[in-house]
N, C-alpha and C positions, 0 to 999 in steps of 0.2 A: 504494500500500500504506500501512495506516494504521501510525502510532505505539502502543506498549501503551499509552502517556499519553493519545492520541487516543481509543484504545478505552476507555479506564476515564471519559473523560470523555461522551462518547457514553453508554454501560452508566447512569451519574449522572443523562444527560437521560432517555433513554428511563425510569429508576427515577422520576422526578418527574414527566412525563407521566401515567404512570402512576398516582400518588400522586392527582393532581389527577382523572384521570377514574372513576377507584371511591371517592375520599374523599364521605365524610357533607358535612352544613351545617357543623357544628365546625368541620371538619378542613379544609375550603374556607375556611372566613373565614379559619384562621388559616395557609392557604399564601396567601392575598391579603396579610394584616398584613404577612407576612415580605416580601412582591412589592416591595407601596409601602413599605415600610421601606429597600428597597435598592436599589431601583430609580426615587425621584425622581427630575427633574429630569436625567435620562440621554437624551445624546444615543441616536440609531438605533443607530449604530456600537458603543455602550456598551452599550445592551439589546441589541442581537445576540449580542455577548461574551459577557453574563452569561448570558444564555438558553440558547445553546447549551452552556455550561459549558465553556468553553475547548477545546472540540471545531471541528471546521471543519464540522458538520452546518447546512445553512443552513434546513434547515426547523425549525430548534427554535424560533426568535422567531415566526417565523410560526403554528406548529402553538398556540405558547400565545396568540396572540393571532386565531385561531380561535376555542380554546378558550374565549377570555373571551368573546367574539360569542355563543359558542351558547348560555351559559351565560346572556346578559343575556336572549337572545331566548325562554329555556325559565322564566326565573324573574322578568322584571320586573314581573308584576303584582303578587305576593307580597314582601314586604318582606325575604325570605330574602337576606342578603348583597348586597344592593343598594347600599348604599351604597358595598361596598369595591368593588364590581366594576366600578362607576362611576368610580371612583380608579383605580384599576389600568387600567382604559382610557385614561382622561386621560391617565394617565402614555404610553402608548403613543402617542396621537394626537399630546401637547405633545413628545415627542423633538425635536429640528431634524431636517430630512431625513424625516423618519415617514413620507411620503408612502404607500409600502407598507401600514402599518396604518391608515391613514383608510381605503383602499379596501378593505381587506380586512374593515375596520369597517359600511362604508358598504355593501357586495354583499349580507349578508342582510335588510337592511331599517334598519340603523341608527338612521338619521334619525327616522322613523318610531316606531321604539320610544321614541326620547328624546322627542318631541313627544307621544304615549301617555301615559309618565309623567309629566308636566303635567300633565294631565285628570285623573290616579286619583286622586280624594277621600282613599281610606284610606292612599295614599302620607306618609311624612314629608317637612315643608317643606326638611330636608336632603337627601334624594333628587333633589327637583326640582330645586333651586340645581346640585348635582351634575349633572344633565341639563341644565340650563341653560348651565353651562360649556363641556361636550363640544358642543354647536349652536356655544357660540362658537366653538372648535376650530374648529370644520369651516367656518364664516362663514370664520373668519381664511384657510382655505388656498386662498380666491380665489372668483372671481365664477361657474365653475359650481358652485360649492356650496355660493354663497350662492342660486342660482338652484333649485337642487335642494330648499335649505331652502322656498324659495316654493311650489314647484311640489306638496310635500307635504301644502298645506295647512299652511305652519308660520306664517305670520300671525295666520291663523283662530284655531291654536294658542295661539299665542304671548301675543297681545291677549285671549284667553279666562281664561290663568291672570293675565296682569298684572290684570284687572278684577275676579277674586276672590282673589289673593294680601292677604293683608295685611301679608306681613313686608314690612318696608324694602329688607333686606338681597337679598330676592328680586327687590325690584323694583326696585333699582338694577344686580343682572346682568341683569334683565333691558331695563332702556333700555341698557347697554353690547352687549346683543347684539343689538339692535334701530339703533344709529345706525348700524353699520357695513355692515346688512343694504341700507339703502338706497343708501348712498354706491359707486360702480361694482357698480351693480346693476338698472344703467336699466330693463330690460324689468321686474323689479317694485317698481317706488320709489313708484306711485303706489299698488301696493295696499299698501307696507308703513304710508304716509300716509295710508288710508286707515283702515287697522287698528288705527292708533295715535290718530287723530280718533273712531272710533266709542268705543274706551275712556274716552278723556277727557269726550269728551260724557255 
């Protein structure tokens, strides 16, 4: 049996679920600002907390970090909020422990979307460094997915925007997300050495 404390805090999730799945672009950007404003740099266990709002509902971290998935998968070719919803994810995948939200990140196509956003010309060089981060993410939580990153054709990717990027700034995340690609990532280190020789040539 719950608490009335428990239930008014549950009534508060399900009111921001809410908020978020009928709110405009406005109203979206600016429950993302309030996200990453208070939610940096938070362990799992801390966005769990906050997410669920002091309720014991353990689908509220998960239900908003859904929501942000579906959210990138319906909107990343268009510049609409892109950029925070690219933050707002990070935030979720960099928690310690997050293991949960990279999968949950990674089951509609994840990877794939961020390697996408690379290629789109009309994208800002902000978006992509922001997609570029989140690949590292997902590098950094081990060798199948750095292996996963390979297998989506994220080389091909990868080497494609380093070869017409010009910012600096771009293309020093992106050799930080390329040296670790190959290092315990035997089955493709000779094509990440490949990818990275055809650029330079």
């Amino acid at each position: 049996m719950t608490s009335v404390k428990e239930q008014e805090a549950i009534g508060k999730l399900m009111v921001s679920l809410q908020k978020w799945d009928s709110a405009h672009k406005v109203a979206r950007r600016c429950i993302l600002d309030n996200f990453i404003k208070s939610n940096d740099g938070k362990t799992e266990p801390e966005l769990e907390l906050e997410l669920s709002q002091g309720s014991k509902a353990a689908w509220g971290a998960p239900r908003w970090s859904v929501n942000l998935s579906l959210a990138l998968t319906n909107n990343y070719t268009y510049s609409t909020c892109l950029d925070k919803l690219l933050k707002s994810i990070g935030i979720l995948l960099s928690a310690a422990s997050g293991c949960r939200y990279l999968i949950e990140f990674l089951e509609p196509g994840g990877i794939l979307i961020l390697l996408e956003v690379l290629g789109l010309n009309h994208l800002k060089e902000e978006n992509k460094r922001e997609s570029l981060k989140l690949l590292q993410l997902v590098a950094d939580a081990g060798r199948k997915y750095k292996e996963l990153i390979c297998e989506s054709y994220g080389v091909r990717s990868l080497a494609k925007f380093l070869a017409t990027s010009s910012s600096a700034e771009a293309q020093e995340d992106m050799q930080i997300l390329l040296d670790p690609s190959d290092h315990g990532n035997p089955k493709y280190q000779n094509q990440v050495y490949k990818g990275l020789l055809a650029v330079l040539l």
